[in-house]
N, C-alpha and C positions, 0 to 999 in steps of 0.2 A: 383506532387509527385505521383509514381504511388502505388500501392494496394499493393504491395511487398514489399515499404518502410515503410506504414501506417501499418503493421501487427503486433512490435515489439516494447517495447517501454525498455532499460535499461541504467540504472545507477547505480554508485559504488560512496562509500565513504569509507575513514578509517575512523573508531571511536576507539579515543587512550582510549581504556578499552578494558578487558577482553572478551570473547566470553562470558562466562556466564552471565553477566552483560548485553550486548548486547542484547542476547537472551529472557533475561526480562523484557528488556523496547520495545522489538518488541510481545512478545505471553503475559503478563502480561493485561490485559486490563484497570487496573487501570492506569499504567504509557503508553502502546500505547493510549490513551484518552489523556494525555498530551500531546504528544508531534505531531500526528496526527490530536490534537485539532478537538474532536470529545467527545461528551456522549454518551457510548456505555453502552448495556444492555446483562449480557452473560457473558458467561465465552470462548475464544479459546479452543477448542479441537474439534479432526476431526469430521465432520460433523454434527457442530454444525451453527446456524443461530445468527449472533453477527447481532443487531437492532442499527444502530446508528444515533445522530443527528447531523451536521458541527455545532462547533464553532469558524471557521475558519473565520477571515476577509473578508467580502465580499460572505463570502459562508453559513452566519451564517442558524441554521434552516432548511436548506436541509436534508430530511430525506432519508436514505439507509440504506443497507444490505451487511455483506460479508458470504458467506457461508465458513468455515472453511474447505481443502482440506485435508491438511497432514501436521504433524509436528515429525520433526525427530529432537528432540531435539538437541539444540545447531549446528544444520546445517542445517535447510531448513523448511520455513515456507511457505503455499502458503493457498489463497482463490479463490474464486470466487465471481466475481460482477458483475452489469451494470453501467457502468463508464457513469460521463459527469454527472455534478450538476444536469440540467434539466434533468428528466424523462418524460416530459411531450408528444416529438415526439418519442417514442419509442415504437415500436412495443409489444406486447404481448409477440410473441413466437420468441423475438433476442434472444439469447443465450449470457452469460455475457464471462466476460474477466478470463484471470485466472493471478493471481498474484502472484509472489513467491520471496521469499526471501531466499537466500544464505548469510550464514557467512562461513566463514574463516581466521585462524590468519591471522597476518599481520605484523610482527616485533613483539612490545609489545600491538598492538591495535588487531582490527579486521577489514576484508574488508565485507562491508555488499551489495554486487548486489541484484537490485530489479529489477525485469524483469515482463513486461505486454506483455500478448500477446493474438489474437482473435480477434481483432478488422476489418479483412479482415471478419468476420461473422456478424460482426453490419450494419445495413441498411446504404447505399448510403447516405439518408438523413441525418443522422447522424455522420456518421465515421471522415471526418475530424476535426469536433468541437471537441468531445470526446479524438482523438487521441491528438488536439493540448491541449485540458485545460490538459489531464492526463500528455501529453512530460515536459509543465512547473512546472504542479504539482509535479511529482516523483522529479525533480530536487530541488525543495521548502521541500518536506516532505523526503529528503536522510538530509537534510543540518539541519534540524528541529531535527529530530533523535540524529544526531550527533552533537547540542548544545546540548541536551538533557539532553543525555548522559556524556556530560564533565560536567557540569554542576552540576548533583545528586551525579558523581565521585569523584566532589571535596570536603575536609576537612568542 
């Protein structure tokens, strides 16, 4: 794979609900901790530092950080991180990923794209592992959202 394929990482799902609804099981931090299956400390808003733990199968107890970038309500939420459970071979001064979130309708649902990108700046050592657990991960945590989400939707 070369370094041009490794830099970008996105996926989409519809979730049959509303964009308002959407947009508060993704910037909410009490219902993103569900369904990202994560204890986070912190409130989302721009530039702020969210402390989080994985509760996640297999990833339980991994401790990290998203820094909060911008949030244009109901249309685009993005952070910054250092992807890849391990922290432990990473450099000091790698610079993290940036993450971002897009809604838009989608018939009576919403299309929610999450897109990672940066990881052409993560060390050699590093970059493929990160790239591959974050490629399976967004695929696992678009599909998480979107039981989530039908799920608290229903009666």
């Amino acid at each position: 794979m070369s370094t041009a394929t490794m830099n970008s990482i996105e996926r989409e799902v519809v979730v049959q609900a509303p964009v308002s609804r959407v947009w508060k099981a993704l910037t909410d931090v009490g219902e993103f901790s569900q369904w990202f299956r994560v204890r986070a400390k912190g409130k989302f808003q721009p530039g702020a530092r969210v402390d989080m733990v994985s509760t996640y199968p297999g990833y339980e107890g991994i401790e990290f950080f998203v820094i909060v970038e911008e949030m244009q309500p109901e249309r685009r939420f993005s952070w910054k991180w250092h992807p890849g459970g391990d922290q432990s071979d990473r450099p000091a001064d790698e610079p993290p990923t940036l993450v971002v979130f897009e809604l838009a309708p989608a018939g009576k649902g919403t299309k929610v794209k999450v897109t990672e990108t940066g990881f052409d700046k993560i060390s050699l050592v590093r970059r493929a592992r990160v790239f591959e657990d974050n490629s399976g991960g967004w695929t696992e945590q678009m599909e998480n959202l979107r039981k989530y989400v039908d799920a608290a939707s229903k009666p």
